[in-house]
LUMVEXFI-955563 format. One record per residue (C-alpha): residue number from 0; x, y, z; residue in three letters. Coordinates in steps of 0.5 Angstrom, whole numbers, plus 2048, in hexadecimal, padded with zeros to 3 digits. Example, Ala and Ser with C-alpha at 12.3 -4.5 7.8 and 13.67 -1.06 7.14 Angstrom:
2
+-----+-----+-----+-----+-----+
:   n :   X :   Y :   Z : res :
+-----+-----+-----+-----+-----+
:   0 : 819 : 7F7 : 810 : ALA :
:   1 : 81B : 7FE : 80E : SER :
+-----+-----+-----+-----+-----+
END
This chain:
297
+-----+-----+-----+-----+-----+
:   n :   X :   Y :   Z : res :
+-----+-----+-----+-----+-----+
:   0 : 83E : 7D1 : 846 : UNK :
:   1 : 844 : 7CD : 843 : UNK :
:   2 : 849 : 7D0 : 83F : UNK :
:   3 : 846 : 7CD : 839 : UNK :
:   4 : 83F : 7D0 : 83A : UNK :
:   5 : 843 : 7D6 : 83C : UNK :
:   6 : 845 : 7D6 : 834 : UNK :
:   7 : 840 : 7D3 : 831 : UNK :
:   8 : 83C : 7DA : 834 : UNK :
:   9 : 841 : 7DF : 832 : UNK :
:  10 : 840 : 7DC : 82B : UNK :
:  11 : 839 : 7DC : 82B : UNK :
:  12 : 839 : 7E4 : 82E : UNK :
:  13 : 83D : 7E5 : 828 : UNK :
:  14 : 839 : 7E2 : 823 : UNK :
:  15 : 833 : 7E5 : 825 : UNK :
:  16 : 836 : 7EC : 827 : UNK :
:  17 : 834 : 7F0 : 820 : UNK :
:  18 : 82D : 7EE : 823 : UNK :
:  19 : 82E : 7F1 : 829 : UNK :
:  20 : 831 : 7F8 : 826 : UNK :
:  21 : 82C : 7F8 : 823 : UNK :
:  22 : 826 : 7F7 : 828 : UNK :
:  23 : 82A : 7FC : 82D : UNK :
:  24 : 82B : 800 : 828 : UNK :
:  25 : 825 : 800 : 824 : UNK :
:  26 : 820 : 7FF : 829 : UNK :
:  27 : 821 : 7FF : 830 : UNK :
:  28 : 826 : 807 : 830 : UNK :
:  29 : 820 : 80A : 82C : UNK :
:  30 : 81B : 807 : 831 : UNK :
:  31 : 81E : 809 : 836 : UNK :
:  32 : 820 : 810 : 833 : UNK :
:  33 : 818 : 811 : 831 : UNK :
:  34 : 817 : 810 : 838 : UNK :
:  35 : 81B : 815 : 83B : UNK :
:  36 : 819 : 81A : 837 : UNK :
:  37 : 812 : 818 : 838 : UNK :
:  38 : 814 : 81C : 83F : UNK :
:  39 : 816 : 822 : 83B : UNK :
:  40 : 813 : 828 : 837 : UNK :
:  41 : 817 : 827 : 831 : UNK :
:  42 : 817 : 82A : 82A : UNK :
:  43 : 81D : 828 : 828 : UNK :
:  44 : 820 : 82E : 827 : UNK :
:  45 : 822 : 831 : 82E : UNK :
:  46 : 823 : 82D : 834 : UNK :
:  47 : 81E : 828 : 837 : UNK :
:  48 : 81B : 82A : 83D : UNK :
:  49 : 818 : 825 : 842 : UNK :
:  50 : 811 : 825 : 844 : UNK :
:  51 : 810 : 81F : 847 : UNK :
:  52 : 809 : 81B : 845 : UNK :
:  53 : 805 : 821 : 843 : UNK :
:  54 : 807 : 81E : 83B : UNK :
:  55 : 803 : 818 : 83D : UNK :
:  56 : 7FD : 81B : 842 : UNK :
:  57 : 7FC : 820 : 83B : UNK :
:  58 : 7FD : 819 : 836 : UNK :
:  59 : 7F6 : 817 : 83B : UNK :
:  60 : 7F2 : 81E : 83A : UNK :
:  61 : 7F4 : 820 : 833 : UNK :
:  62 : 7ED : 81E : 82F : UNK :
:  63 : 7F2 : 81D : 828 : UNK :
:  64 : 7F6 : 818 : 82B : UNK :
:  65 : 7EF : 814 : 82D : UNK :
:  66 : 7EC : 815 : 826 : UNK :
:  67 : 7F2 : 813 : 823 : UNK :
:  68 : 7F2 : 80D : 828 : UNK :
:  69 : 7EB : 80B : 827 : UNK :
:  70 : 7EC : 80C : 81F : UNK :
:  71 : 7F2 : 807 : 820 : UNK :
:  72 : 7EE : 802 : 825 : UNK :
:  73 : 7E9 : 802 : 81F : UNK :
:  74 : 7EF : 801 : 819 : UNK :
:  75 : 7F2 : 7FB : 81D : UNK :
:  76 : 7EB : 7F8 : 820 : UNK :
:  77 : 7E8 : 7F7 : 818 : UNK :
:  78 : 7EF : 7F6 : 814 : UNK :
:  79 : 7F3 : 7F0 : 819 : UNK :
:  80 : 7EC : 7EC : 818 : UNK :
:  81 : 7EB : 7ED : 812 : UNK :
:  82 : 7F2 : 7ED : 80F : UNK :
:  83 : 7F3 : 7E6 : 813 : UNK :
:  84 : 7ED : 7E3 : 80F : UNK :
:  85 : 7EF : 7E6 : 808 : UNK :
:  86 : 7F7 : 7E4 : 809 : UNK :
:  87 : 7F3 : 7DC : 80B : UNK :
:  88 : 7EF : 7DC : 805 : UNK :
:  89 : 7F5 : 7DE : 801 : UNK :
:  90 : 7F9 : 7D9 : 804 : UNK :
:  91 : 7F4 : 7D4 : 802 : UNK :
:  92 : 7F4 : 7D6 : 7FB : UNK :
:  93 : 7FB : 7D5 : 7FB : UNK :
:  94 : 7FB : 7CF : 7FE : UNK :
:  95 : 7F7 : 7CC : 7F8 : UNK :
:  96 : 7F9 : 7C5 : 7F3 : UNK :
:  97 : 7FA : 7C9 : 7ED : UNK :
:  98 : 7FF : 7CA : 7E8 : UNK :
:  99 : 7FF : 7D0 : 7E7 : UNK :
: 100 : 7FF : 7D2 : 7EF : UNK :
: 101 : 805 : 7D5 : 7ED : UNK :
: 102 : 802 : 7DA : 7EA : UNK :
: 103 : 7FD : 7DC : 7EF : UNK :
: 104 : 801 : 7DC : 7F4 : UNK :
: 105 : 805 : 7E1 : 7F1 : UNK :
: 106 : 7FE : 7E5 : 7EE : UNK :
: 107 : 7FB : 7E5 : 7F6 : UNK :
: 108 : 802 : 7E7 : 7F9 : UNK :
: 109 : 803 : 7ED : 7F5 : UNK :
: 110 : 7FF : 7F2 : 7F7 : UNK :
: 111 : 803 : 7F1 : 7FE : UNK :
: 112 : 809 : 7F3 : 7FB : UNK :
: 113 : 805 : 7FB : 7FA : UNK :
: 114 : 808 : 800 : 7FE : UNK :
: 115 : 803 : 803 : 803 : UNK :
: 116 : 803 : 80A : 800 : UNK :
: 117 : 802 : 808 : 7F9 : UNK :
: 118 : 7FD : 804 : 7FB : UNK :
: 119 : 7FB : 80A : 7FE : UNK :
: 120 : 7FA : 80E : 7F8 : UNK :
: 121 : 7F7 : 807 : 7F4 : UNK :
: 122 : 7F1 : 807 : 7F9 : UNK :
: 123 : 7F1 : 80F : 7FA : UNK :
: 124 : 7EF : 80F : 7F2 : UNK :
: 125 : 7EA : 808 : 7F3 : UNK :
: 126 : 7E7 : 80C : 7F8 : UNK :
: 127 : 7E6 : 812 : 7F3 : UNK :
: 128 : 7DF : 815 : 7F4 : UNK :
: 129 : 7DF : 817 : 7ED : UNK :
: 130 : 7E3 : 812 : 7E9 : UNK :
: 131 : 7E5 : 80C : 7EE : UNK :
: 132 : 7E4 : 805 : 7ED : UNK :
: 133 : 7DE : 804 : 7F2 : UNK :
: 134 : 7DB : 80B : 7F0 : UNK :
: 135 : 7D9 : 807 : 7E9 : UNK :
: 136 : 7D7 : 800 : 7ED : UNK :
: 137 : 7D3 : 803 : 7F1 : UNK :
: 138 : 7D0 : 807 : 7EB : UNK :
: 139 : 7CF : 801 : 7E7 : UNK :
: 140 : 7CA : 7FF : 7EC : UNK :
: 141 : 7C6 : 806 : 7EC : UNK :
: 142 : 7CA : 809 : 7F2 : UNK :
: 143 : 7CC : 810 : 7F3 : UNK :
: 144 : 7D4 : 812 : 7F4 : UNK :
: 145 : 7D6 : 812 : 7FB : UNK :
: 146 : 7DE : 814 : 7FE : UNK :
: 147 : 7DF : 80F : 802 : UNK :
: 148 : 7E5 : 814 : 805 : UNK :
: 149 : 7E0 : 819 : 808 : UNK :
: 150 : 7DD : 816 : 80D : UNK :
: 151 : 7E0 : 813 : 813 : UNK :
: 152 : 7DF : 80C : 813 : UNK :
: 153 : 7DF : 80A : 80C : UNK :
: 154 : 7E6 : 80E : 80B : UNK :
: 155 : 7E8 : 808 : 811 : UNK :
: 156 : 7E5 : 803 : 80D : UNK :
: 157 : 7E8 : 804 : 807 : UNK :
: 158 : 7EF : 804 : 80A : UNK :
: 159 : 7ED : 7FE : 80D : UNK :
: 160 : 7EC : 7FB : 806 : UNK :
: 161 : 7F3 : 7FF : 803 : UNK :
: 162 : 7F6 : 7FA : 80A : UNK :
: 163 : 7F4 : 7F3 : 807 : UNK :
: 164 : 7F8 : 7F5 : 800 : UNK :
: 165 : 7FE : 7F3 : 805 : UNK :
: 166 : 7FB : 7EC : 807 : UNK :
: 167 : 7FF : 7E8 : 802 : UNK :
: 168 : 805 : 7E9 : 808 : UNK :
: 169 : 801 : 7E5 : 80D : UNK :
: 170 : 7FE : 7E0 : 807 : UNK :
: 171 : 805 : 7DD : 806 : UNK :
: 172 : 806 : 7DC : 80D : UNK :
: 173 : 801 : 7D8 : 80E : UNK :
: 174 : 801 : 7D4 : 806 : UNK :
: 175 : 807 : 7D2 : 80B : UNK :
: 176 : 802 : 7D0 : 810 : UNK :
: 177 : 7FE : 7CD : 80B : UNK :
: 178 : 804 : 7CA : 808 : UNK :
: 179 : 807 : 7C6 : 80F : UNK :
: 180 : 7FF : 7C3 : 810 : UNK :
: 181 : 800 : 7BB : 80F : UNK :
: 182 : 7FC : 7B9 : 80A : UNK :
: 183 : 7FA : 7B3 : 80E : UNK :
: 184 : 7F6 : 7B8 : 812 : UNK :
: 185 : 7F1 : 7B9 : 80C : UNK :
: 186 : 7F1 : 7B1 : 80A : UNK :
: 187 : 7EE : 7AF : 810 : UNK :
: 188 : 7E9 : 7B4 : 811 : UNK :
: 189 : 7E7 : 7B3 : 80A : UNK :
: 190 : 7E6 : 7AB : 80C : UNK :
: 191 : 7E2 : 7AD : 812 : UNK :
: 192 : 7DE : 7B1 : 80D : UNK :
: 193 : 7DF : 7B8 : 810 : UNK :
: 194 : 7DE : 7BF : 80B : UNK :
: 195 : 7E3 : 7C4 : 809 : UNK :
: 196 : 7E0 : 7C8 : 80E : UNK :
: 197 : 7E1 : 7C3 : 813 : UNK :
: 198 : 7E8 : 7C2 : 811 : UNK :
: 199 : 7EA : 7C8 : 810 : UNK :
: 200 : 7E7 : 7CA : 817 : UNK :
: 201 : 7EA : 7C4 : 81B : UNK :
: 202 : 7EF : 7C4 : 817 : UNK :
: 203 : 7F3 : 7CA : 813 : UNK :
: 204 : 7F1 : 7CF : 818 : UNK :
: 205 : 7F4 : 7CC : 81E : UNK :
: 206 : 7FA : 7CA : 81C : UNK :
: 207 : 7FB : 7D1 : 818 : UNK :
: 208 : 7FA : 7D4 : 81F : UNK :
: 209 : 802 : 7D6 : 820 : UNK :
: 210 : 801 : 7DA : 819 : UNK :
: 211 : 7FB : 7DC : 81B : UNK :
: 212 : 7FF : 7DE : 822 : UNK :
: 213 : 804 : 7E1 : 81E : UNK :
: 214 : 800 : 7E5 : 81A : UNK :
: 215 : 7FC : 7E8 : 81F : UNK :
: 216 : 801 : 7EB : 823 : UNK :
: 217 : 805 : 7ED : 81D : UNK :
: 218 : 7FE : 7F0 : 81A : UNK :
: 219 : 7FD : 7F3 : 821 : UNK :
: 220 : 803 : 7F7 : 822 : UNK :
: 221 : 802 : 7FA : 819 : UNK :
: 222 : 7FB : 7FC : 81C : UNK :
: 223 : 7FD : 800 : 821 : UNK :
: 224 : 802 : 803 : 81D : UNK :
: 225 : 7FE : 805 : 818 : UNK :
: 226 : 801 : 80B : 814 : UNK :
: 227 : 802 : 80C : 80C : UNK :
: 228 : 7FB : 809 : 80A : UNK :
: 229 : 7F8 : 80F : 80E : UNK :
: 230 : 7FD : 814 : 80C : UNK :
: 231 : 7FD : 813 : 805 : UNK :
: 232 : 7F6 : 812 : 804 : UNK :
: 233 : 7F5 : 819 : 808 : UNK :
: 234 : 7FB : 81D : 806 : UNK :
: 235 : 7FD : 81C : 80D : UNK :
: 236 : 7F7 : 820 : 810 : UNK :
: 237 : 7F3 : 81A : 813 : UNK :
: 238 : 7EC : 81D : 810 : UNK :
: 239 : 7E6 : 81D : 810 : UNK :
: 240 : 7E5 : 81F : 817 : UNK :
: 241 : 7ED : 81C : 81A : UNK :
: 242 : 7E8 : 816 : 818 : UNK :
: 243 : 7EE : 813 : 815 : UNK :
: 244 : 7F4 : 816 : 81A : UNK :
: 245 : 7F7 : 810 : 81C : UNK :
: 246 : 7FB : 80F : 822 : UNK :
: 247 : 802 : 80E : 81F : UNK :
: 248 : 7FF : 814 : 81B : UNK :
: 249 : 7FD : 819 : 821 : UNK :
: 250 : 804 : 817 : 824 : UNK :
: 251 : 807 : 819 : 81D : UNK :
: 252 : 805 : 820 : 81C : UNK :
: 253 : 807 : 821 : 825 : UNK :
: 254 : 80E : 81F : 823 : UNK :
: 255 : 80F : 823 : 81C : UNK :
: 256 : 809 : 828 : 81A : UNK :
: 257 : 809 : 82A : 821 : UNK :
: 258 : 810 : 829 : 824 : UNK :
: 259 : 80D : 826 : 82A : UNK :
: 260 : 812 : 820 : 82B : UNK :
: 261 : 811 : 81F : 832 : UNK :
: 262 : 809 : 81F : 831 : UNK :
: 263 : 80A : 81A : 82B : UNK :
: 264 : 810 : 815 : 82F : UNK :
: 265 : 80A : 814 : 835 : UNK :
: 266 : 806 : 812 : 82F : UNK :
: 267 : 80B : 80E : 82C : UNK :
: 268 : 80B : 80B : 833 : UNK :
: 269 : 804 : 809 : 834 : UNK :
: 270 : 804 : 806 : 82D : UNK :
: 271 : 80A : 802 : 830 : UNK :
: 272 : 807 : 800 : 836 : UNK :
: 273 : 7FF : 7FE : 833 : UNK :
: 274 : 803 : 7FA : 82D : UNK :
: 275 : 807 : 7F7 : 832 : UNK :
: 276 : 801 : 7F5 : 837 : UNK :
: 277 : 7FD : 7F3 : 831 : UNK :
: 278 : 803 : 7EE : 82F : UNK :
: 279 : 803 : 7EB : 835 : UNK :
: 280 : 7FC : 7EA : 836 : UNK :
: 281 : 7FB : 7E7 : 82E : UNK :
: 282 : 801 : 7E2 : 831 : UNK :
: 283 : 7FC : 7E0 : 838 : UNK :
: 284 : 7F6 : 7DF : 835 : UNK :
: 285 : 7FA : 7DB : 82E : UNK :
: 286 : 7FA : 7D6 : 833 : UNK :
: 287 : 7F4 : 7D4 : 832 : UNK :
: 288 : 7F3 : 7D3 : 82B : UNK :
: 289 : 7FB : 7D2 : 828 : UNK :
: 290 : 7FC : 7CB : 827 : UNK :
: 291 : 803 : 7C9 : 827 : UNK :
: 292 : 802 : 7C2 : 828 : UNK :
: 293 : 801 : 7BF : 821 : UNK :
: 294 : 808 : 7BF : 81C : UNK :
: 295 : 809 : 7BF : 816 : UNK :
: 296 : 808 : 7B7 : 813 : UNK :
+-----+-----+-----+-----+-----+
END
């Protein structure tokens, strides 16, 4: 290496060192502080004392952290897929010739602008056995009140719905996407005689792949985090029946209703590890159906 790209290395390292800090200091201490005490049974309040795996082995056998797991298996299998084509149908709204699109823009983005837990408390009152919004539709019909929050599965449900309220974040990625397809495109299919259905299948939806890439992982990663929907909606409590105890949730109350550090940091660990394999797996099988080959004209 010369003397010139000797400097020109120092300069970019300097530029680029608040970055660095940051990820040493925000990403790679706390994980490898979360992993150390993994090997410990800590409460905070007394010295760790170390334990080996046997936080792991327990992480494997506790029947809560496969309830919590499987609940969260459920969540991201219903609300990534269905959050991808709610954000796509958006975009596409978006992406209309209209003069007003302006305002309709605005209009399908703002419910993403919400925070989680006071969409928490809008659905907690839509849902209302007595007074909620879907009680009266349904009565409109002849139907009799039901509580979507007593039973497992519907409790899901509904914060599988309350999810698709964020969807706008993704919608603009891909009115991007949308933005960057070369008019050309859809000039000829048109002269060929194709639909709309055939040009959005053979056209919008594969050179929207990056962002439906992007999406996915990012949707993916949210997932499995899943927390504030499930902690408001239930007063932390994960009912009916741990039906709607999250994993991020069951790791939550181990570090700080139980003061089980250790146990909590193995199951942080976990998480880490399965979302770092779903990552790389999401970009192995992007390989077939990305398309990076067709810019912007």
């Amino acid at each position: 290496m010369s003397t010139a790209e000797k400097r020109r290395l120092r300069t970019g390292l300097l530029f680029i060192s608040p970055w660095i800090v940051g990820v040493l200091a925000f990403v790679f201490y706390p994980v490898i502080y979360s992993f150390i005490i993994s090997l410990t049974r800590y409460s905070g309040m007394q010295k760790p004392k170390f334990v080996g795996l046997t936080n792991y082995v327990t992480a494997f056998t506790d029947p809560l952290v496969r309830q919590s797991t499987g609940n969260t298996i459920f969540y991201a299998a219903l609300a990534v897929p269905i959050g991808l084509v709610v954000a796509i149908v958006l975009a596409l709204a978006m992406n209309r010739n209209v003069r007003e699109v302006g305002v309709y823009r605005a209009a399908l983005y703002i419910p993403s602008l919400v925070p989680i837990f006071a969409l928490a408390f809008i659905f907690a009152v839509f849902v209302n056995p007595t007074y909620g919004v879907i009680n009266r539709f349904i009565a409109l019909f002849g139907g009799q009140n039901v509580d979507l929050l007593a039973e497992p599965t519907s409790a899901k449900l509904v914060i599988v719905a309350m999810a698709q309220m964020s969807a706008g974040n993704a919608a603009l990625i891909f009115l991007a996407g949308l933005r960057n397809v070369p008019n050309t495109l859809y000039e000829a299919a048109r002269v060929d005689g194709a639909s709309r259905l055939r040009q959005f299948t053979s056209i919008t939806l594969p050179l929207l792949s990056p962002a439906i890439l992007f999406n996915l992982i990012t949707g993916v990663s949210t997932g499995i985090q899943v927390f504030t929907e499930g902690f408001v909606l239930t007063n932390g409590k994960g009912d009916p029946d741990n039906g709607t105890l999250f994993y991020m949730m069951y790791l939550y109350k181990n570090a700080f209703s139980y003061a089980n550090l250790g146990f909590a940091s193995a199951m942080a660990v976990l998480l880490f590890l399965v979302g770092m394999i779903l990552a790389v797996l999401i970009y192995w099988l992007s390989r077939r159906f990305v398309n990076y080959d067709v810019s912007a004209g």
